[in-house]
CHARMM internal coordinates of N, CA and C (Angstrom, degrees):
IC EDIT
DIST 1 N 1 CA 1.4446
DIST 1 CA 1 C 1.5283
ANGL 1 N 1 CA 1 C 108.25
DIST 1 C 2 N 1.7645
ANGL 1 CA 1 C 2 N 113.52
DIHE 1 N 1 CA 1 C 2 N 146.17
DIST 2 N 2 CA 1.6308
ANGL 1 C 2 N 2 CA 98.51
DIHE 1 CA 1 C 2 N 2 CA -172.36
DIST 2 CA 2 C 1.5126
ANGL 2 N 2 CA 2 C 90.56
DIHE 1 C 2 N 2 CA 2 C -103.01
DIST 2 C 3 N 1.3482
ANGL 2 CA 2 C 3 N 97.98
DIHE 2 N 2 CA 2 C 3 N -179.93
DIST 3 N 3 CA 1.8069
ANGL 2 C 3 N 3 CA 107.10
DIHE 2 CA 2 C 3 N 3 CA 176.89
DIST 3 CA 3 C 1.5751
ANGL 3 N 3 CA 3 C 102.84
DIHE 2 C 3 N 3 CA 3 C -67.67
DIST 3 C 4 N 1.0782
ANGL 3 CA 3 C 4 N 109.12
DIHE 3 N 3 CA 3 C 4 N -6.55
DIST 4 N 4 CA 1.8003
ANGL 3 C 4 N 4 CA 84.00
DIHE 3 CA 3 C 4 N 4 CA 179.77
DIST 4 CA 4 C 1.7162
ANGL 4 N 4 CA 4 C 99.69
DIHE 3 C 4 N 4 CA 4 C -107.20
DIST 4 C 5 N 1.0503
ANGL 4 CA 4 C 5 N 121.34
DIHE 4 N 4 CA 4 C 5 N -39.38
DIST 5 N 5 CA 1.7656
ANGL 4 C 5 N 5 CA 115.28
DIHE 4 CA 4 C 5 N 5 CA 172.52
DIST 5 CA 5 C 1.8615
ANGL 5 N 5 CA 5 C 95.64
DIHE 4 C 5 N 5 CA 5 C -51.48
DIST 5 C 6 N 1.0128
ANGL 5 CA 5 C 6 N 134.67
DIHE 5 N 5 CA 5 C 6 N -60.37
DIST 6 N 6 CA 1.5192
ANGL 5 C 6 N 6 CA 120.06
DIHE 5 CA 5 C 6 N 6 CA -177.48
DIST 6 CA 6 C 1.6354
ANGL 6 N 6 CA 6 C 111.87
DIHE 5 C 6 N 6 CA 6 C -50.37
DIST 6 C 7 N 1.3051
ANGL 6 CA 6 C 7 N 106.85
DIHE 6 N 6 CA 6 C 7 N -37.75
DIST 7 N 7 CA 1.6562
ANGL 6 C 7 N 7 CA 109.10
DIHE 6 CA 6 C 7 N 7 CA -163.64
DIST 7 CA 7 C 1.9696
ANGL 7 N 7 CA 7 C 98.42
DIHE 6 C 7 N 7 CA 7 C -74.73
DIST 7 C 8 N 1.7129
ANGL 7 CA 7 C 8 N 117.51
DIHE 7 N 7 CA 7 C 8 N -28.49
DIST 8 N 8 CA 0.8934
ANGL 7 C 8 N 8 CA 134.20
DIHE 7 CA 7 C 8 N 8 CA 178.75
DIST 8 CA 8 C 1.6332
ANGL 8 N 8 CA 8 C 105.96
DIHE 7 C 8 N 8 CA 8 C -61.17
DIST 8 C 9 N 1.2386
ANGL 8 CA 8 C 9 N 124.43
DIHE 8 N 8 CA 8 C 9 N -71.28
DIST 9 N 9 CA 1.1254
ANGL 8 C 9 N 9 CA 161.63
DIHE 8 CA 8 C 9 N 9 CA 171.97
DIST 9 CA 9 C 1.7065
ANGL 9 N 9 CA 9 C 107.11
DIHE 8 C 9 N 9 CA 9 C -37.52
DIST 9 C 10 N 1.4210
ANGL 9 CA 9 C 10 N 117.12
DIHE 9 N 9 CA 9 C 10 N -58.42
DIST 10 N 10 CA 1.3017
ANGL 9 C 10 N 10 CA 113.95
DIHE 9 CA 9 C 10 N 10 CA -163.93
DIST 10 CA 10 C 1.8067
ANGL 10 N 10 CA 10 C 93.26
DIHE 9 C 10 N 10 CA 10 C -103.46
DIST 10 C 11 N 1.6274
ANGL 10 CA 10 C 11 N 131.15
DIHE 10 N 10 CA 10 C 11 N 13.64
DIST 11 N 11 CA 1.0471
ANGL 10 C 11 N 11 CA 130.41
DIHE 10 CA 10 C 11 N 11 CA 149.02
DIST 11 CA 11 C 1.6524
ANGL 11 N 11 CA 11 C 133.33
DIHE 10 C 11 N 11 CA 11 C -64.23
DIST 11 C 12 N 1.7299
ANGL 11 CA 11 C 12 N 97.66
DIHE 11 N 11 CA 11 C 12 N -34.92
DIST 12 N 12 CA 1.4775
ANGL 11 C 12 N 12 CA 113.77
DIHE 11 CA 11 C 12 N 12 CA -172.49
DIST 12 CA 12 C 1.7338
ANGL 12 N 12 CA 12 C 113.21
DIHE 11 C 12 N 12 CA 12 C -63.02
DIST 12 C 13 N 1.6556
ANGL 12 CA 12 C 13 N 107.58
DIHE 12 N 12 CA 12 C 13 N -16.17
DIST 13 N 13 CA 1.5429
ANGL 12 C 13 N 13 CA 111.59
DIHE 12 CA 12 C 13 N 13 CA -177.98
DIST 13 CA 13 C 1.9792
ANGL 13 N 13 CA 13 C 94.34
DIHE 12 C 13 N 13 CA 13 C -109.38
DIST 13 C 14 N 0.8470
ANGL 13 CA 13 C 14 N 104.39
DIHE 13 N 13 CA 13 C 14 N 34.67
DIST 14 N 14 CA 1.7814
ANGL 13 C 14 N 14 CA 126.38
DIHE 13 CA 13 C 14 N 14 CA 170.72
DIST 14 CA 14 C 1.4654
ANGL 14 N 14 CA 14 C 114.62
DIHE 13 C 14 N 14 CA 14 C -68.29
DIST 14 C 15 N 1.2290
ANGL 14 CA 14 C 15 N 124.27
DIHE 14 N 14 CA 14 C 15 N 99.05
DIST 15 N 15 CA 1.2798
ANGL 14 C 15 N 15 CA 118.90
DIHE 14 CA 14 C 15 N 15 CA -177.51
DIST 15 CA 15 C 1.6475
ANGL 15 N 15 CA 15 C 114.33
DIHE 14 C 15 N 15 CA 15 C -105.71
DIST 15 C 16 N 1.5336
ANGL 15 CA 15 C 16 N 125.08
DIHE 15 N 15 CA 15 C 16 N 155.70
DIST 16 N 16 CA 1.0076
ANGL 15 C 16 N 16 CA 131.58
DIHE 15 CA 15 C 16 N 16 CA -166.88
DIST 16 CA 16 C 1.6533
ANGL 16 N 16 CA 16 C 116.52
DIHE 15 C 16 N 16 CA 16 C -46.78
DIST 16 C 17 N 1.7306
ANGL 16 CA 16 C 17 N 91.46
DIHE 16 N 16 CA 16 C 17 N -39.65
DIST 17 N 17 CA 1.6187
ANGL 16 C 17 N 17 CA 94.23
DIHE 16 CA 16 C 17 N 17 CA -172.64
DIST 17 CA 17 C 1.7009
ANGL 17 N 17 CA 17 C 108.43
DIHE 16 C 17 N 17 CA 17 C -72.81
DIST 17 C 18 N 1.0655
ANGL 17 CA 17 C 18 N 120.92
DIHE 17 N 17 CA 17 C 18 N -36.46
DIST 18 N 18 CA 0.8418
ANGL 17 C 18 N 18 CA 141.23
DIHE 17 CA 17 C 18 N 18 CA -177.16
DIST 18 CA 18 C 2.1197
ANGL 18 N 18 CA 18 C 114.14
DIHE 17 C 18 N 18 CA 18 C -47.44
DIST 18 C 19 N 1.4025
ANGL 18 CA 18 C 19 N 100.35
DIHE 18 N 18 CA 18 C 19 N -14.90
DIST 19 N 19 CA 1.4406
ANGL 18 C 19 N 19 CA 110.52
DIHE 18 CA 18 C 19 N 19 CA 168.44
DIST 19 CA 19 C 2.1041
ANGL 19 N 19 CA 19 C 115.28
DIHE 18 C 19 N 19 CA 19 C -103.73
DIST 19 C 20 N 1.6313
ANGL 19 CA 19 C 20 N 82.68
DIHE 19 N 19 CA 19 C 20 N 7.72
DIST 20 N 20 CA 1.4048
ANGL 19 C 20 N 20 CA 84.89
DIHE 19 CA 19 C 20 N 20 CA 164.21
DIST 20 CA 20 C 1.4858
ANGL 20 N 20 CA 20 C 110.87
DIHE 19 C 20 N 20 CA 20 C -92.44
DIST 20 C 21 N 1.6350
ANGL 20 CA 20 C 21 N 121.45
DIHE 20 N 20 CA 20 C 21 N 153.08
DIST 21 N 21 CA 1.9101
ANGL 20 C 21 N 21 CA 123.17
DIHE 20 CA 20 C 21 N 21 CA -158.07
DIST 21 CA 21 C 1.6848
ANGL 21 N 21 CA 21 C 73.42
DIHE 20 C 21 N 21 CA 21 C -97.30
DIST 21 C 22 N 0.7842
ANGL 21 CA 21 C 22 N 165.05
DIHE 21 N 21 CA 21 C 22 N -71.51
DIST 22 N 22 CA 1.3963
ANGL 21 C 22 N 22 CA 158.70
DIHE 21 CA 21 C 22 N 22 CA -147.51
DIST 22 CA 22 C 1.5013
ANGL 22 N 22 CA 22 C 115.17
DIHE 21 C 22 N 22 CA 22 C -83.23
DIST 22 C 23 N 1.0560
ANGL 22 CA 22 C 23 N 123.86
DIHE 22 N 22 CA 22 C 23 N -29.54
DIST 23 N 23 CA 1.7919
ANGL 22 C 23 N 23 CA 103.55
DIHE 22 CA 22 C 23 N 23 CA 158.21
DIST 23 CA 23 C 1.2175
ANGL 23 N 23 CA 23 C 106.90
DIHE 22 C 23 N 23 CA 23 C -98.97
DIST 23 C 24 N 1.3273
ANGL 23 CA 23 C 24 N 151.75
DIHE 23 N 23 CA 23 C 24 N 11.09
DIST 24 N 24 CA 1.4478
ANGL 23 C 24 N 24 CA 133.69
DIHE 23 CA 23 C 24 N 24 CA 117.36
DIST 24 CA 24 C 1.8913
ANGL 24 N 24 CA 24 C 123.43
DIHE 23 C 24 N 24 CA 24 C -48.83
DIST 24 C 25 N 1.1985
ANGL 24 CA 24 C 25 N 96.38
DIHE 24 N 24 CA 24 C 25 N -48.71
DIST 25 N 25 CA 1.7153
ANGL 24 C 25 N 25 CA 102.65
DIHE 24 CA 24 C 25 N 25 CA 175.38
DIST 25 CA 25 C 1.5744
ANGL 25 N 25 CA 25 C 103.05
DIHE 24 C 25 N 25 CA 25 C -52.29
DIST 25 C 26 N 1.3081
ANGL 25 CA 25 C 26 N 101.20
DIHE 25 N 25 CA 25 C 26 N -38.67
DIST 26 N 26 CA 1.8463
ANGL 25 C 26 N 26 CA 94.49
DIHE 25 CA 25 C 26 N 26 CA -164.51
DIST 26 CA 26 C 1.5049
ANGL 26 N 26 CA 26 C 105.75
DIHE 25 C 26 N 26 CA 26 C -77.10
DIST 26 C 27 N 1.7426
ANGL 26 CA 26 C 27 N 115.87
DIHE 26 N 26 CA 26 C 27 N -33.50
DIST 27 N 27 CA 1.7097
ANGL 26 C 27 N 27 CA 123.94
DIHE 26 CA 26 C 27 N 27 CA 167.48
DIST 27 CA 27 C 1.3820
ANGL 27 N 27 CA 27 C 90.91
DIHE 26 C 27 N 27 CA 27 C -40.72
DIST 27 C 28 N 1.2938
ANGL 27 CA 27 C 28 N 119.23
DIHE 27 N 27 CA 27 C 28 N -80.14
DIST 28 N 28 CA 1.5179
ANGL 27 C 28 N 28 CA 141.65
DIHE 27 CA 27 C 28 N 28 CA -153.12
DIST 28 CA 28 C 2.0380
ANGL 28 N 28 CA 28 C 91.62
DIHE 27 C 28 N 28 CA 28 C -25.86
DIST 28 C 29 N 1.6439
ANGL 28 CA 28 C 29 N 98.17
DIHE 28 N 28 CA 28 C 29 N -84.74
DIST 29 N 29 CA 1.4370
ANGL 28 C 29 N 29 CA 112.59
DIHE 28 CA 28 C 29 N 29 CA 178.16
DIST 29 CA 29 C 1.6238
ANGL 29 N 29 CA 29 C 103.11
DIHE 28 C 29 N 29 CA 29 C -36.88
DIST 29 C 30 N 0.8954
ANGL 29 CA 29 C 30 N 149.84
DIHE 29 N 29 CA 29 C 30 N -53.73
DIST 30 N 30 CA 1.6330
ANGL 29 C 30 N 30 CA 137.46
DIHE 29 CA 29 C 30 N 30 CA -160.77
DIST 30 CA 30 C 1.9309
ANGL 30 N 30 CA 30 C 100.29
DIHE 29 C 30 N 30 CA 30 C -76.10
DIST 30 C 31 N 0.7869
ANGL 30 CA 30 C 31 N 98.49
DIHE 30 N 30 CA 30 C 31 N -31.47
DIST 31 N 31 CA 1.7742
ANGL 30 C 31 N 31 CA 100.76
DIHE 30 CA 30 C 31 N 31 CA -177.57
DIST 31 CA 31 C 1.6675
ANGL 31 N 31 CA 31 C 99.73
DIHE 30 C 31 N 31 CA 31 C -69.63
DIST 31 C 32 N 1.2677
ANGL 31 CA 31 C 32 N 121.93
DIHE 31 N 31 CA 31 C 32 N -47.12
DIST 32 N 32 CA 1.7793
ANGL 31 C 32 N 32 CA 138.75
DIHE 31 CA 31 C 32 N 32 CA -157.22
DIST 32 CA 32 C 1.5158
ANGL 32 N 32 CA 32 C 81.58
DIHE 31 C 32 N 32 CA 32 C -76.62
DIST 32 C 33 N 1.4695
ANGL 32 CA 32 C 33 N 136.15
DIHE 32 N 32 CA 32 C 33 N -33.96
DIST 33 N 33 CA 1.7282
ANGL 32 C 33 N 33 CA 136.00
DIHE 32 CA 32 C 33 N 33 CA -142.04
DIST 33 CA 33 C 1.5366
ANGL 33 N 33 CA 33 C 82.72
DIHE 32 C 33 N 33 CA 33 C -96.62
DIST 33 C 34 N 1.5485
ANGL 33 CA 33 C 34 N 113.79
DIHE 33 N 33 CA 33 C 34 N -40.71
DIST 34 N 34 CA 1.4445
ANGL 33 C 34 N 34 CA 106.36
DIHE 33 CA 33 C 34 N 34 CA -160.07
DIST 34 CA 34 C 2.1299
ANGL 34 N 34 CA 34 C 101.20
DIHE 33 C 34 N 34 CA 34 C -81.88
DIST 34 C 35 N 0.8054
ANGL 34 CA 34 C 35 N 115.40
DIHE 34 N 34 CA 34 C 35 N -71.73
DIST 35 N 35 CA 1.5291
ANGL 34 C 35 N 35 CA 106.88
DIHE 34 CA 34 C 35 N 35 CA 173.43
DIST 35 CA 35 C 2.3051
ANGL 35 N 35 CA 35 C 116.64
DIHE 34 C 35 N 35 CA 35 C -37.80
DIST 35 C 36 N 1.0043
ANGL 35 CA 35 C 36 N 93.40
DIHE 35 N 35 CA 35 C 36 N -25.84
DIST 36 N 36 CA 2.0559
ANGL 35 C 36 N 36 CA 94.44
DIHE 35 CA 35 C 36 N 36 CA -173.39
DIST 36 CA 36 C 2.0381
ANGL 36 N 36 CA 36 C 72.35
DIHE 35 C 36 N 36 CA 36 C -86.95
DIST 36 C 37 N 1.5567
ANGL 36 CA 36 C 37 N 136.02
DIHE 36 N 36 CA 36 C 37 N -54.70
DIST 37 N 37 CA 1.4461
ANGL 36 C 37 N 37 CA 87.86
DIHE 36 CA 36 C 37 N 37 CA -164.05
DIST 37 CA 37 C 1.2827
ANGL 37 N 37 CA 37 C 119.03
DIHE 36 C 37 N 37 CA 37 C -85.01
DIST 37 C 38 N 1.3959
ANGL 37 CA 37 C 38 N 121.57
DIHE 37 N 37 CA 37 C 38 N 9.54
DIST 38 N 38 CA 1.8676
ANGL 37 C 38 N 38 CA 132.14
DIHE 37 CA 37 C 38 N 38 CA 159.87
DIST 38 CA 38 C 1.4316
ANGL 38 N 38 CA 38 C 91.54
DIHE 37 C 38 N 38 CA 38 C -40.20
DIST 38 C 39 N 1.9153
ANGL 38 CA 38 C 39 N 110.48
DIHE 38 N 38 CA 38 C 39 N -81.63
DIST 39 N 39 CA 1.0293
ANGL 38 C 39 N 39 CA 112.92
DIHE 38 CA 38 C 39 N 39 CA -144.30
DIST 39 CA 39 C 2.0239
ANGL 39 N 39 CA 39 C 104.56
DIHE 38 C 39 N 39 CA 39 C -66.89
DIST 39 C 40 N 1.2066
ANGL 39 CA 39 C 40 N 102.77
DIHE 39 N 39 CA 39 C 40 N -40.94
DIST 40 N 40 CA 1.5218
ANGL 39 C 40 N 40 CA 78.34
DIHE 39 CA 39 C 40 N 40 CA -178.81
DIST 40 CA 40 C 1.2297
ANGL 40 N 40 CA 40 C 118.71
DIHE 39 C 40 N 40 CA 40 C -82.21
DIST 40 C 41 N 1.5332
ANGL 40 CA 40 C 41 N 146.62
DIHE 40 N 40 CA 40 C 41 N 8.51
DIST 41 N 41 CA 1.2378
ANGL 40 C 41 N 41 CA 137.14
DIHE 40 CA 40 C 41 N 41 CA 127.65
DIST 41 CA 41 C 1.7406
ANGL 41 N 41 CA 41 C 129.11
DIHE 40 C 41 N 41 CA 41 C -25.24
DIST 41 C 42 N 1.9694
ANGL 41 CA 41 C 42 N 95.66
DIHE 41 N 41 CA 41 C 42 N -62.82
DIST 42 N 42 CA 1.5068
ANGL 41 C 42 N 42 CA 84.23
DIHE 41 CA 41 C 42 N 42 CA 160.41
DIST 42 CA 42 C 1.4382
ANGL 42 N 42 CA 42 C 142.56
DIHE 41 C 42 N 42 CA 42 C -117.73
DIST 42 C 43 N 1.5157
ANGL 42 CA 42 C 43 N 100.02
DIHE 42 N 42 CA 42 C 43 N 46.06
DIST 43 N 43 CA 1.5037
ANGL 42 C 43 N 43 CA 117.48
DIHE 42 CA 42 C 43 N 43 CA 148.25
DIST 43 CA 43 C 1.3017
ANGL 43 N 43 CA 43 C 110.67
DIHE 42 C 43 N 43 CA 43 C -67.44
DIST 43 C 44 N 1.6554
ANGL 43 CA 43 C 44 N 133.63
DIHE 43 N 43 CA 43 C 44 N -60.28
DIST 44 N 44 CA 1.0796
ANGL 43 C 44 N 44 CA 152.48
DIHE 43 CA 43 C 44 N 44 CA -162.62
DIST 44 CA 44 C 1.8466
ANGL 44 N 44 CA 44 C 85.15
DIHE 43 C 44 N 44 CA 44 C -58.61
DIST 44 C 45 N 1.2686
ANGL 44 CA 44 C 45 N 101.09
DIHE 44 N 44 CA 44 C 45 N -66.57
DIST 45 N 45 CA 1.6503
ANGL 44 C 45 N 45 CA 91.20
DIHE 44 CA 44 C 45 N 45 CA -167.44
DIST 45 CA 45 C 1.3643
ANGL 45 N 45 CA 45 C 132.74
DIHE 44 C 45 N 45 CA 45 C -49.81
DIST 45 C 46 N 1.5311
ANGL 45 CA 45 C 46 N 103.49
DIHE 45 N 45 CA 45 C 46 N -13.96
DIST 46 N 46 CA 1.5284
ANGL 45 C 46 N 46 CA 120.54
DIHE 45 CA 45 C 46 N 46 CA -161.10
DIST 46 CA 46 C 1.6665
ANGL 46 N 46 CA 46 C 111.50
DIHE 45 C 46 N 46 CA 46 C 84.65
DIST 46 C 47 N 1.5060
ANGL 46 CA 46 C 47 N 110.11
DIHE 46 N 46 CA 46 C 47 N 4.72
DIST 47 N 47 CA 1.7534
ANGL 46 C 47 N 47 CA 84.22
DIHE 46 CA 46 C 47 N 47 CA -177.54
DIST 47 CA 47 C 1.4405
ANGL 47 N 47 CA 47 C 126.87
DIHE 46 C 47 N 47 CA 47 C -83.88
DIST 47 C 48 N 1.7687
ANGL 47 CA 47 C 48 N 107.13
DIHE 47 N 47 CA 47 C 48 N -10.82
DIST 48 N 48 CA 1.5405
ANGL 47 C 48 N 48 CA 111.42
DIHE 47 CA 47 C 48 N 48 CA 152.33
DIST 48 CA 48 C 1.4781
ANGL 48 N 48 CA 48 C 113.60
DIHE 47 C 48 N 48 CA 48 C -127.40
DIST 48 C 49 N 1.6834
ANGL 48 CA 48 C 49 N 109.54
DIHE 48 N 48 CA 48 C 49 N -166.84
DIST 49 N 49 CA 1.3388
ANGL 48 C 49 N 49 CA 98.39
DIHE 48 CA 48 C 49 N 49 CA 161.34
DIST 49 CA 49 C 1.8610
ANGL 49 N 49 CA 49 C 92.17
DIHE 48 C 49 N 49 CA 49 C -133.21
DIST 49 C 50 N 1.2574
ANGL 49 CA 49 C 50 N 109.78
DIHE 49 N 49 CA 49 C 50 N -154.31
DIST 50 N 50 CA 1.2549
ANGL 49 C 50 N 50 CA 113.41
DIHE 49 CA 49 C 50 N 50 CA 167.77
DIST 50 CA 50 C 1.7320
ANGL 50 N 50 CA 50 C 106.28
DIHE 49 C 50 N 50 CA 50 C -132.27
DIST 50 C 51 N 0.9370
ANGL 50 CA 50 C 51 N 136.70
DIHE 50 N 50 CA 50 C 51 N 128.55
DIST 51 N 51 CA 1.3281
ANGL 50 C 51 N 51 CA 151.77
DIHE 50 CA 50 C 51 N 51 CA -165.95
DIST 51 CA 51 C 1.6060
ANGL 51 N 51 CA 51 C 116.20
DIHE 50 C 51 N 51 CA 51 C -130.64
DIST 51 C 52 N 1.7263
ANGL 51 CA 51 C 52 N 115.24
DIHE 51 N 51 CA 51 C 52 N 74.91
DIST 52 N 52 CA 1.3936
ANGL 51 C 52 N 52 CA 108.92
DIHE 51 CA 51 C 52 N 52 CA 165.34
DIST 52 CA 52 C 1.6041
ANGL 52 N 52 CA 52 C 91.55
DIHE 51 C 52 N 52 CA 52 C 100.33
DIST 52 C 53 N 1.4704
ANGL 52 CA 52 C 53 N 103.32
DIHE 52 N 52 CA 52 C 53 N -123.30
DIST 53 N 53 CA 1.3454
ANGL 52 C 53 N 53 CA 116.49
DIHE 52 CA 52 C 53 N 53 CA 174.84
DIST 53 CA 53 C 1.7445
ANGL 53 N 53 CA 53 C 115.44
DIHE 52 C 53 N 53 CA 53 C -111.83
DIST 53 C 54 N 1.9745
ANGL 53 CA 53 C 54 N 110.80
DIHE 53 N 53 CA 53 C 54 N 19.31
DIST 54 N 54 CA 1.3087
ANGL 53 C 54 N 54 CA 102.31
DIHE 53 CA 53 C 54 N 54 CA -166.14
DIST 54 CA 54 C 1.7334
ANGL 54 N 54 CA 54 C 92.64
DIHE 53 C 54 N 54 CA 54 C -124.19
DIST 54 C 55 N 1.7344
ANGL 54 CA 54 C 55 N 99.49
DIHE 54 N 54 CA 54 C 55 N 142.23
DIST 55 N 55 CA 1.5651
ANGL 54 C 55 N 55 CA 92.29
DIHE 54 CA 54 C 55 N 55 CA 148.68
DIST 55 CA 55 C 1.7619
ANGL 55 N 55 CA 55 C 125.45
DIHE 54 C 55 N 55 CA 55 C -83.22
DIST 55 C 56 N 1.2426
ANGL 55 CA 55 C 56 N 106.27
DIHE 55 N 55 CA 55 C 56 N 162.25
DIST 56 N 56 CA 1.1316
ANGL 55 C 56 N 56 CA 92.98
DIHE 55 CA 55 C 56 N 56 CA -153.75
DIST 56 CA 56 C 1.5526
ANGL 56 N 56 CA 56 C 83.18
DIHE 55 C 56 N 56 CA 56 C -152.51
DIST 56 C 57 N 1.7837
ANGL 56 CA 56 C 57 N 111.69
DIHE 56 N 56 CA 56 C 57 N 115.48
DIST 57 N 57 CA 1.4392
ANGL 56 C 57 N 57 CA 126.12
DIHE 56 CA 56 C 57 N 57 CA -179.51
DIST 57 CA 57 C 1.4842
ANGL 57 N 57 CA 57 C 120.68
DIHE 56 C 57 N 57 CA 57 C -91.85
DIST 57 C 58 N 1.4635
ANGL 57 CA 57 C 58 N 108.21
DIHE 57 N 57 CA 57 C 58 N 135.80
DIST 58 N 58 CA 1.6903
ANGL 57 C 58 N 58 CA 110.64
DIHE 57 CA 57 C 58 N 58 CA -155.75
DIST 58 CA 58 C 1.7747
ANGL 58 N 58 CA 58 C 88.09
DIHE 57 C 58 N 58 CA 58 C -100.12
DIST 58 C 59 N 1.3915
ANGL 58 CA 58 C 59 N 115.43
DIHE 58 N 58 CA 58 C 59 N 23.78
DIST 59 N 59 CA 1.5449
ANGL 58 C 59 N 59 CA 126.27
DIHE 58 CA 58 C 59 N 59 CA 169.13
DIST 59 CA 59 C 1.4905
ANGL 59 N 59 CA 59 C 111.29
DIHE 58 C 59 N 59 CA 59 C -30.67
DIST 59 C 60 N 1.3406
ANGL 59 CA 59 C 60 N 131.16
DIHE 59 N 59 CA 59 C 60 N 157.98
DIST 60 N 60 CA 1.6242
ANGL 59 C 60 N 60 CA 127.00
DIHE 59 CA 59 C 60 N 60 CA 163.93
DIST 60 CA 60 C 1.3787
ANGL 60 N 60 CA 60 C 107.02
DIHE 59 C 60 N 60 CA 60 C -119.79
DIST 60 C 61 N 1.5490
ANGL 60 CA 60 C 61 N 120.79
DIHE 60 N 60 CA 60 C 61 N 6.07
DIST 61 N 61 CA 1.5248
ANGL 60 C 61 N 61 CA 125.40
DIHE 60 CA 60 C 61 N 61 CA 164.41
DIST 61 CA 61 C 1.4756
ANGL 61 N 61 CA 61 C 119.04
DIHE 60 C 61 N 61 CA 61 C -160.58
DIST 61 C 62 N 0.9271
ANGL 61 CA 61 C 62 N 90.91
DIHE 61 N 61 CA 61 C 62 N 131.07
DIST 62 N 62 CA 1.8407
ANGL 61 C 62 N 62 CA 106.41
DIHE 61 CA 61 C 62 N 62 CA 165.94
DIST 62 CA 62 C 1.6880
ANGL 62 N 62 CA 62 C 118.80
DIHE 61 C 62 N 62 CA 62 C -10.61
DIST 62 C 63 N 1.4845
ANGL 62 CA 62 C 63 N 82.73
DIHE 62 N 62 CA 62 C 63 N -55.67
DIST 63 N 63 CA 1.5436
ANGL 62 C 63 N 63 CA 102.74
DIHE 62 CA 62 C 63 N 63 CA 174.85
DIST 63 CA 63 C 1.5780
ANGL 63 N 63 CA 63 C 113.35
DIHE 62 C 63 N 63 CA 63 C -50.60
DIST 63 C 64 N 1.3333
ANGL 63 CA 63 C 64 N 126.14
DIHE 63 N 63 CA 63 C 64 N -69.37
DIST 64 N 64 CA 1.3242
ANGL 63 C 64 N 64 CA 162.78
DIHE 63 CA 63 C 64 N 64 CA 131.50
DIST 64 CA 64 C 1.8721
ANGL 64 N 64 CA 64 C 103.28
DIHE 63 C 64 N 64 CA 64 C 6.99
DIST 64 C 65 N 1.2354
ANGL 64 CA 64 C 65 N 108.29
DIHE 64 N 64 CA 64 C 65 N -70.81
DIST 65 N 65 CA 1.5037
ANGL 64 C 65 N 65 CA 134.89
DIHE 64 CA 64 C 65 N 65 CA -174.62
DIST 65 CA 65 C 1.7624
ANGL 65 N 65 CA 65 C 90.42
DIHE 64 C 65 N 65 CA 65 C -44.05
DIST 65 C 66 N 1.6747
ANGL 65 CA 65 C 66 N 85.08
DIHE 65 N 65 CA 65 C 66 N -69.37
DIST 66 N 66 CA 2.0119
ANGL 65 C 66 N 66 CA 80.63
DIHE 65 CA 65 C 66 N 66 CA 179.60
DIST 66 CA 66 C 1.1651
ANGL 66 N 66 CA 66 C 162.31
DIHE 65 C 66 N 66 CA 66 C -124.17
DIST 66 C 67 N 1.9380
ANGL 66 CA 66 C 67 N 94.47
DIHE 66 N 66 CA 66 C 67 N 43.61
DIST 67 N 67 CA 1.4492
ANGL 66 C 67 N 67 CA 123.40
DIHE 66 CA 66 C 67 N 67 CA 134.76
DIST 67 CA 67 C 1.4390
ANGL 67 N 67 CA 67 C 114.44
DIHE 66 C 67 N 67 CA 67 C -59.16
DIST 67 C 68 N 1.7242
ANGL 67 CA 67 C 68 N 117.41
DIHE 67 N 67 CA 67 C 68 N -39.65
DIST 68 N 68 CA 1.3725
ANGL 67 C 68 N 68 CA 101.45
DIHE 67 CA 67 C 68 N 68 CA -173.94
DIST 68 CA 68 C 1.9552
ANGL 68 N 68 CA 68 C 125.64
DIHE 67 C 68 N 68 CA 68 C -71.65
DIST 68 C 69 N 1.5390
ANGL 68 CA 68 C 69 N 75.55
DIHE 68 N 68 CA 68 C 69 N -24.49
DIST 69 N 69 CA 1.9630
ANGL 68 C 69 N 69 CA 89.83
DIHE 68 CA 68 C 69 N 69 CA 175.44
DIST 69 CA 69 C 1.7083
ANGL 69 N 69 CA 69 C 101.83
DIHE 68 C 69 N 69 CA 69 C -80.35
DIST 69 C 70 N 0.9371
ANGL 69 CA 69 C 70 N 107.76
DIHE 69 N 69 CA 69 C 70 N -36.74
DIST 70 N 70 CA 2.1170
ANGL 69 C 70 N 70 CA 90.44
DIHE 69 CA 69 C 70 N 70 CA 171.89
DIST 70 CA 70 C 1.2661
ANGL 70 N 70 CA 70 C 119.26
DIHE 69 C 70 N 70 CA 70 C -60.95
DIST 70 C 71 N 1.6135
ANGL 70 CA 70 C 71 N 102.99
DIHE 70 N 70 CA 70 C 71 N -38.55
DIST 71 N 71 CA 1.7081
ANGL 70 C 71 N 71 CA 110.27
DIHE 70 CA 70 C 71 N 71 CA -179.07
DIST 71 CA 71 C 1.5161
ANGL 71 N 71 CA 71 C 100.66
DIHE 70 C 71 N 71 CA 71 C -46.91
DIST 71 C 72 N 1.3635
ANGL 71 CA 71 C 72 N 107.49
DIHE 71 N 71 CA 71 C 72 N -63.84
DIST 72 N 72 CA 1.3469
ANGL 71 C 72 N 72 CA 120.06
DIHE 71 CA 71 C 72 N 72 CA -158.97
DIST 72 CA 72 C 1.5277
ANGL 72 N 72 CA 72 C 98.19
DIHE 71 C 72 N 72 CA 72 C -61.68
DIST 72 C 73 N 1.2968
ANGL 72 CA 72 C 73 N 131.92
DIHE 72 N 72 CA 72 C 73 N -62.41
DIST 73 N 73 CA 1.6910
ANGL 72 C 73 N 73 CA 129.49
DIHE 72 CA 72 C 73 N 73 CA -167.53
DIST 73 CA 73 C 1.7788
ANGL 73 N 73 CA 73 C 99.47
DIHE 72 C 73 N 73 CA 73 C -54.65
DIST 73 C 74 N 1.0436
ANGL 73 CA 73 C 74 N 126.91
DIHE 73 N 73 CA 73 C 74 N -37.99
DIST 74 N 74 CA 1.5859
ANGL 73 C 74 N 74 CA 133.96
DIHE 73 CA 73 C 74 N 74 CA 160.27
DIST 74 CA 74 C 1.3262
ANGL 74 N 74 CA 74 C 118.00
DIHE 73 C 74 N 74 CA 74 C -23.76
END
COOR INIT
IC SEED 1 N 1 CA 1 C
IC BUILD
């Protein structure tokens, strides 16, 4: 699929409000709120840390490593 058949595609469930710049901005912020309290949930737990500009998974397998990156892209 190219970026414009998706942009085509995921327009048709396009709602009126949704052409307002500020209740998109505010969608935007609740999506950004929900992944930052993933990650600092599992900072606290130890299941990552943050390193610089990287997350960084305290995983014990590969396997492990990327369940935790789907969770998170989820």
């Amino acid at each position: 699929m190219t970026l414009q058949q998706y942009h085509d595609k995921a327009m048709t469930t396009n709602k009126e409000a949704s052409d307002n710049f500020t209740d998109s901005l505010l969608g935007l912020n609740a999506e950004v709120g929900e992944i930052n309290d993933k990650i600092a949930k599992w900072c606290r737990q130890g299941i990552m840390s943050i390193e610089g500009d990287k997350l960084v998974f305290a995983a014990t397998s590969d396997a492990e490593t990327a369940y935790l990156r789907m969770a998170l892209a989820k």
